[in-house]
C-alpha positions in Angstrom: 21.5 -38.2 64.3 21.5 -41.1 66.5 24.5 -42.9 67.5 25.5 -46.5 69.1 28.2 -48.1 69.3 27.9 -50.8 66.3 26.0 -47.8 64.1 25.0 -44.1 63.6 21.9 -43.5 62.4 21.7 -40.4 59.7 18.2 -38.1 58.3 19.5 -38.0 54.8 19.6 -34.3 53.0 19.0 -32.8 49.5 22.7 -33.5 48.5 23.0 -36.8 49.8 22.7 -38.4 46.8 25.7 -40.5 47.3 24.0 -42.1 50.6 20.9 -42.5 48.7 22.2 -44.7 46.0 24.0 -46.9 48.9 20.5 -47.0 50.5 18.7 -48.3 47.2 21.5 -50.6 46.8 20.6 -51.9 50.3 17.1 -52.4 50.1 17.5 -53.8 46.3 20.3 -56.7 47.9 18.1 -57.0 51.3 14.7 -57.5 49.3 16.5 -59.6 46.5 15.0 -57.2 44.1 18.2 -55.6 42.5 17.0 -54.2 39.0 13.9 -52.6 41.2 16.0 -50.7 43.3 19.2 -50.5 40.6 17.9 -50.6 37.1 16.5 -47.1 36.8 17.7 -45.5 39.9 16.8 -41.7 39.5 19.1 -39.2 38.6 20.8 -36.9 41.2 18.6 -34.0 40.4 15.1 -35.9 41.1 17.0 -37.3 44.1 17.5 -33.3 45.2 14.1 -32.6 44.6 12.7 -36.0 46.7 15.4 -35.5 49.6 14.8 -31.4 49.9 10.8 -31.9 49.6 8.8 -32.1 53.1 7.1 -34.8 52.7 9.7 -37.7 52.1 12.1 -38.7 55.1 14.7 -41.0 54.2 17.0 -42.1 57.1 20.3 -44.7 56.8 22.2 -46.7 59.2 25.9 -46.8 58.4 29.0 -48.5 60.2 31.7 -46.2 58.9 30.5 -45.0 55.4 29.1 -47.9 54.7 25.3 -48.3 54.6 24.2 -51.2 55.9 20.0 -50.3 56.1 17.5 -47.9 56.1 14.1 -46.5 56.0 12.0 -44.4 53.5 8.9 -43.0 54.7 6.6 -40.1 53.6 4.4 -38.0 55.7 0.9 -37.6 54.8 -1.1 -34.8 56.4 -4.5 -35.8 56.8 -7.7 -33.7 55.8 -10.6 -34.2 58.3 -7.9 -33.0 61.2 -5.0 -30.7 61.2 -2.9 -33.9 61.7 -0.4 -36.3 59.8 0.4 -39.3 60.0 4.1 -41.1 58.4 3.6 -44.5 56.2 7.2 -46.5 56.3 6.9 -47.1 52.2 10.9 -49.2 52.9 12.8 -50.4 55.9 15.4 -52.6 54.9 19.0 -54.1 56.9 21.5 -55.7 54.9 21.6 -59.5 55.8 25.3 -58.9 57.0 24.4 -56.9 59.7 20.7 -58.3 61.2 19.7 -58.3 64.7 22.0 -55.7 65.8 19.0 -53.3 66.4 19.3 -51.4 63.6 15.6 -51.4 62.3 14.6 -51.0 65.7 16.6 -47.3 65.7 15.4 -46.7 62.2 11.8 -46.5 63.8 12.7 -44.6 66.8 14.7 -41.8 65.0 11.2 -42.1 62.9 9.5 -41.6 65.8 11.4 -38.9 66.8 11.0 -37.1 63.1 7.6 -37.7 63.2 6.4 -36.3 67.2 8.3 -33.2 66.2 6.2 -32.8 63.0 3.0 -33.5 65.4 2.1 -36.6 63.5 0.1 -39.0 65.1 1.1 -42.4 64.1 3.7 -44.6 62.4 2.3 -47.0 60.1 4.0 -49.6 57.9 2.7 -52.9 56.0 4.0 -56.3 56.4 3.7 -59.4 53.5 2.3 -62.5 54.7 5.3 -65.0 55.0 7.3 -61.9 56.1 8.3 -63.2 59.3 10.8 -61.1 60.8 9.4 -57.8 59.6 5.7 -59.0 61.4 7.2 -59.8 65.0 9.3 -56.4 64.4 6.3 -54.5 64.1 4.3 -56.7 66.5 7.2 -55.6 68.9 6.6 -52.0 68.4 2.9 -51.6 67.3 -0.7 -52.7 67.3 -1.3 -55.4 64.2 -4.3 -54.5 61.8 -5.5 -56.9 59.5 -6.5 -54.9 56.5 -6.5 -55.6 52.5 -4.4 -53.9 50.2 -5.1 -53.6 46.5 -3.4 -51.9 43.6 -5.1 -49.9 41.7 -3.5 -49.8 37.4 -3.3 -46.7 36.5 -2.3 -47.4 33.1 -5.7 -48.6 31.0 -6.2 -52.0 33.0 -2.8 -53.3 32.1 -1.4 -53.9 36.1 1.1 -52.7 38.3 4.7 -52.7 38.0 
């Protein structure tokens, strides 16, 4: 657990439940997407399951018991080398409490997770438009320009 002065960052567990739903609320108010993050929320027992499995890190930044960001990432072990690598699916910081550095310790504590795991890299995509997030990850990276497409899975009829 990492700890500053404004902040303590916290790996969540398979019982914090409680944190996870203030994380989804987070990223659902930081990404303007409430009924994404809020409509369907999974129940505690999926929750377990996704929190307790070894592939899903989930890490949140809280000022008291509040949680004011965090990160979801999952690890993905590679086949052609006995390697992994950890894809930030969510980063997120509650407009409130920007540019305090709390992404920026969301990453290293991800960092930390994922050089004791013997991954090999951190990746994360940015949107177009996405200002802060690309000179975040500019800061901290090496840019790729690559295409992203969704694939239905559902007979053709899109993504949701």
């Amino acid at each position: 657990m990492a700890v500053s002065n404004l902040f303590t960052i916290r790996r969540l567990s398979r019982n914090d439940t409680v944190l996870m739903n203030g994380m989804l609320t987070a990223f659902g108010e930081a990404f303007n997407e409430v009924d994404t993050y809020g409509k369907s929320r999974p129940g505690a027992a999926y929750q377990q399951r996704l929190l307790g499995s070894d592939y899903f890190i989930a890490l949140v930044a809280l000022k008291g018991s509040e949680v004011v960001g965090g990160i979801a990432a999952y690890e993905l072990m590679k086949f052609e080398q006995e390697r992994s690598e950890i894809y930030i699916y969510d980063l997120a910081v509650s407009a409130a409490h920007r540019r305090e550095g709390i992404a920026t310790a969301l990453i290293q504590e991800l960092k930390e997770i994922a050089a004791a795991r013997g991954a090999y890299v951190v990746f994360v995509q940015a949107d177009h438009g996405d200002d802060p997030a690309i000179a975040l990850y500019t800061k901290l990276g090496m840019r790729e320009d690559v295409l992203h497409f969704d694939i239905p899975v559902d007979g053709g009829k899109g993504a949701s």
